[in-house]
N, C-alpha and C positions, 0 to 999 in steps of 0.2 A: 792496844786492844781494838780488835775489830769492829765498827758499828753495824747494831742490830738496822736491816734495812726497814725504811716503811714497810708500814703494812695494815692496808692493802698500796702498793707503790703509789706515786704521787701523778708517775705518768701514763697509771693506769687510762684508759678509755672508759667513757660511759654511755649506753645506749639506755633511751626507753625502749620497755617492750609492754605489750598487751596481758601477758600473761601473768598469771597471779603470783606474786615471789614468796619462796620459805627455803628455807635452810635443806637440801637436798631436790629442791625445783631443779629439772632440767628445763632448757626451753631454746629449743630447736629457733634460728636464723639463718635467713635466705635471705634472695634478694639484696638489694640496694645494702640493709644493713651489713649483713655478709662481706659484699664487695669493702664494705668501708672499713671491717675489722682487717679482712684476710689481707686485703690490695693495699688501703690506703694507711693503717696503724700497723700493719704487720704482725697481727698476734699470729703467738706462735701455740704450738699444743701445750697446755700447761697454763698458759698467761692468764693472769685476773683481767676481770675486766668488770666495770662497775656496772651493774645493773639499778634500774626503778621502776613502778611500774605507779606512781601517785598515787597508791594505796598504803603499800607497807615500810617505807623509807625505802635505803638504798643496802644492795649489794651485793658483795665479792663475790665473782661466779672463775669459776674455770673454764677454760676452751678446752672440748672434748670433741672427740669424732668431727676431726677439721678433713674438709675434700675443699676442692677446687672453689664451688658456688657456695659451699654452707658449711655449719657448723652447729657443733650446741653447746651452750653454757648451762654450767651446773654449778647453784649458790650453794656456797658453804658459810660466808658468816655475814649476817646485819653489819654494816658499818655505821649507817645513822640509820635512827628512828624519821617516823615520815615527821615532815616540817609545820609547824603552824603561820604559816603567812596571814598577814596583817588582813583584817576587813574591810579588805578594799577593790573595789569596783571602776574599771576604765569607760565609761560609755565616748562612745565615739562616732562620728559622721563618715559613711563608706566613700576615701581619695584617692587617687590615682594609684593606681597597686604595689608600685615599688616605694611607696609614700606607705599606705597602711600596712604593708611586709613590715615595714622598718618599726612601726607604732608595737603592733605585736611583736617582735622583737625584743625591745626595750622595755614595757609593760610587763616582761618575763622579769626581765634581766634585774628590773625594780621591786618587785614582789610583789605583785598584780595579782588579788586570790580570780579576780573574772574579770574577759575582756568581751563586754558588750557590744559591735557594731549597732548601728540606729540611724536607721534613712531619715533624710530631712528633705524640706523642700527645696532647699538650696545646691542640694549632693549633685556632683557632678557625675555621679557612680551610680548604679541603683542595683547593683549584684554584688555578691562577693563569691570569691572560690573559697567556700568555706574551709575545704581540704588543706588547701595551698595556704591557709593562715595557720590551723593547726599543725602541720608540718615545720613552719617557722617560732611557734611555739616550742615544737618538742625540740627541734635544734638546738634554740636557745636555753632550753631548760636544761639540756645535753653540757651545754657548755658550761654556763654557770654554776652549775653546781643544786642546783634544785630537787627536791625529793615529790614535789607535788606541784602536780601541771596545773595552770593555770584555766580556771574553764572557759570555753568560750561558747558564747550565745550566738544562736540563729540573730540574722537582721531582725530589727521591729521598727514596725515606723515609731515614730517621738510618739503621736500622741497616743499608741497601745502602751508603749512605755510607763506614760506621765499617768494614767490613767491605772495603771496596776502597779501605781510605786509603792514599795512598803513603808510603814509609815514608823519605822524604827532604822530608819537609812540618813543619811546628810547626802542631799542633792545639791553637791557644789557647781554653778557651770559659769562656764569665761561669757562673760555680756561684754561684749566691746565699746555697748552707750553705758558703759558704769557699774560697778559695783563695790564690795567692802575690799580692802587690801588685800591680800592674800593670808600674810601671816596672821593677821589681826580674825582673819573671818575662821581661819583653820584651826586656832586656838582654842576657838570662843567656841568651837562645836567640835569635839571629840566622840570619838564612837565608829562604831560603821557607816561608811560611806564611800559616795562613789562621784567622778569628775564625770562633765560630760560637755564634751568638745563638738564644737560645729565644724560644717567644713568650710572650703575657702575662703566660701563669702559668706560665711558668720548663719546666723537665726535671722530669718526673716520676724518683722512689727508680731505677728499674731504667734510665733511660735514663741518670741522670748516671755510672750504674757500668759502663754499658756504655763510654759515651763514657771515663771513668779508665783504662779494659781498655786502649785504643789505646796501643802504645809512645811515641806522640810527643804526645800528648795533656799540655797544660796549663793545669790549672782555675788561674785569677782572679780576683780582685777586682775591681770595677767602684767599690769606693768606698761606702760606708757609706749611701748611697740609694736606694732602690728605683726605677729608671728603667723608661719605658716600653722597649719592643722598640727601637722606631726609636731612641731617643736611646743605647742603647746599641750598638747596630751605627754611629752617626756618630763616638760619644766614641771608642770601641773602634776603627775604621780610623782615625781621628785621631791617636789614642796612637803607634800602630803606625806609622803614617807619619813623624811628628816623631820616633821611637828609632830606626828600621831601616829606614825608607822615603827617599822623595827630598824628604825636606824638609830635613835637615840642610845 
């Protein structure tokens, strides 16, 4: 007996688009995306191709009216419903850009519901291309298999931050002069919450006392090594995801 094939195929493609999805959406692709269906996946007239757009989950569209530069997808069935990711919050110190590409990235890849950038006194950075971070977002979210983008925040400096934090949030952050263990302090506070990572050379005396000030504020451990920025914003939403997040 012949097997019935997947469906929607497994090697189908997935793009985000802007546009809002339902069950008979068309939605016209140009550009970059275009190139990457037509050129680089090869869809042909006909082919599925998985759509999302982090509102309605994900899905199966058809290639219709394919030319050269463009084309349009037309959804015919939901395959998932959109996703509930974990409440959790990346804040982060703006590093060297193929350093923070990589952070957002992986922040995706982990199930990061919002990736905070947050200048410090210490950044060696004081801008970010916001564009060029969510770009790398939707990649990732392309790849992995995600129904709902991760959000991402304008910069703020720390102390607008600390100063408008909610007070139904766990403000975990890596203190390099000490704090509770990691498993032991992750446990001990369940709920929403969010990591917030310095950059290279850590929080400066006045900022780590500021960030203690906050009622829901807790310093960490990261572990007896000195890690760059990025490996500890990946270990640190790692941790947090295998204790209190959707990996259990």
């Amino acid at each position: 007996m012949t097997a019935t094939p997947a469906w929607p195929p497994q090697s189908a493609p997935r793009l985000y688009v802007e546009t809002p999805l339902g069950e008979g959406v068309a939605v016209p692709v140009e550009g970059n995306a275009a190139h990457y269906l037509i050129g680089v996946m090869r869809v042909k007239p006909d082919d599925v191709v998985l759509l999302f757009d982090g509102r309605s989950g994900e899905w199966a569209a058809r290639a219709r009216d394919m030319r050269k530069r463009d084309l349009v997808l037309v959804c015919e069935t939901r395959t998932r419903p959109l996703e509930q990711v974990p409440d959790f919050w990346l804040c982060c110190a703006p590093i060297k850009k193929g350093r923070i590409d990589l952070i957002a990235e992986k922040a995706c890849e982990l199930g990061a519901a919002k990736l905070q950038p947050v200048l410090t006194r210490r950044a060696v950075v004081d801008r970010l291309n916001i564009d060029r971070l969510r770009a790398h977002l939707v990649e990732a979210a392309e790849q992995c298999g995600r129904t709902a983008l991760p959000e991402l925040g304008e910069m703020v400096k720390l102390d607008a931050l600390l100063r408008e934090w909610p007070d139904d949030r766990w403000l975990f952050f890596a203190d390099e002069t000490g704090g509770a263990p990691l498993e032991q302090a992750l446990r001990a506070h369940p709920g929403p919450a969010a990591f917030l990572i310095g950059p290279e050379g850590g929080f400066d005396p006045s900022e780590r006392e500021a960030i203690r000030a906050v009622a829901k504020a807790v310093p960490v451990s990261l572990g007896p090594r000195i890690l760059r920025a990025e490996t500890a914003a990946i270990a640190a939403t790692s941790a947090w995801m295998a204790l209190n997040g959707d990996w259990q």
